[in-house]
C-alpha positions, 0 to 999 in steps of 0.5 A: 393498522394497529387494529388489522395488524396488517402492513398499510399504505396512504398516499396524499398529493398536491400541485406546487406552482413555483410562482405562487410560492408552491401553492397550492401544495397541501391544499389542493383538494380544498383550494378555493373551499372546504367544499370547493369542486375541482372545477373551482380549484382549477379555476381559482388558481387559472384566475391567480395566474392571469397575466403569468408568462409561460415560461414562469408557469412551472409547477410540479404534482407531488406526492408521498407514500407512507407505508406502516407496518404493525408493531410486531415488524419493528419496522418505522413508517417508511415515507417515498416521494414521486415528483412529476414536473411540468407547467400550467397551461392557461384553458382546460384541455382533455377529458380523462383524470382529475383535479388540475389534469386539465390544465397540467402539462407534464414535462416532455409532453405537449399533451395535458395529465387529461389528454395523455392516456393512462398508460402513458400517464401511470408511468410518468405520473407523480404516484407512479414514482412513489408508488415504484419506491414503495415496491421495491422497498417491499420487494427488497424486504427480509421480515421474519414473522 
């Protein structure tokens, strides 16, 4: 950012699964592997939840936002959080997304991340919220350049 002088944005995401202590958390991506696909990490975590009632099989999709800005703005990073519940499901279910979509059914729906359409799921999803923080903080911003 110091380099293009310009305001940036990163985001990061993971799955936490409240009965295995939240991970894989930060983990996600690399799960079973540094090379691991997704089918692998969702395997590898199926395969942990063997034999988990549905009722303790709650989890969450995290993700934060850090939104810099350049020097001349003397504004610090700014970090917002987008959180969207649910449960694991035991058998992959739809087509559409990615990662553990298949297997993540958010809460108040019976379909999974893959099932949902992406209209439905760029307003529940976990990103959307974030990505909602950063809007109105920017739109709320009064920079003098």
């Amino acid at each position: 950012m110091q380099k293009t002088k310009l305001i940036s944005i990163g985001e990061d995401t993971g799955l936490e699964v409240d009965v295995l202590n939240g991970q894989p958390g930060i983990y996600s991506a690399r799960f079973a592997g540094e090379k691991a696909t997704y089918a692998q990490n969702v395997q590898k975590l199926l395969n942990l939840l063997k034999g988990i009632k549905d009722t303790k099989r709650t989890a969450r999709f995290k993700c934060i936002c850090a939104l810099s800005f350049p020097e001349q703005y003397q504004i610090e990073t700014q970090l917002f959080e987008g959180i969207c519940s649910g449960r694991i499901i035991k058998e992959l279910r739809g087509n559409s997304g990615f990662g553990y979509d298949p297997i993540f059914v958010p809460n108040g729906y019976n379909q999974t991340f893959a099932e949902l359409s992406s209209e439905i799921k760029n307003q529940i999803s976990h990103r959307a919220q974030a990505i909602k923080k950063v809007k109105s903080y920017l739109g709320h911003m009064h920079v003098n350049e």
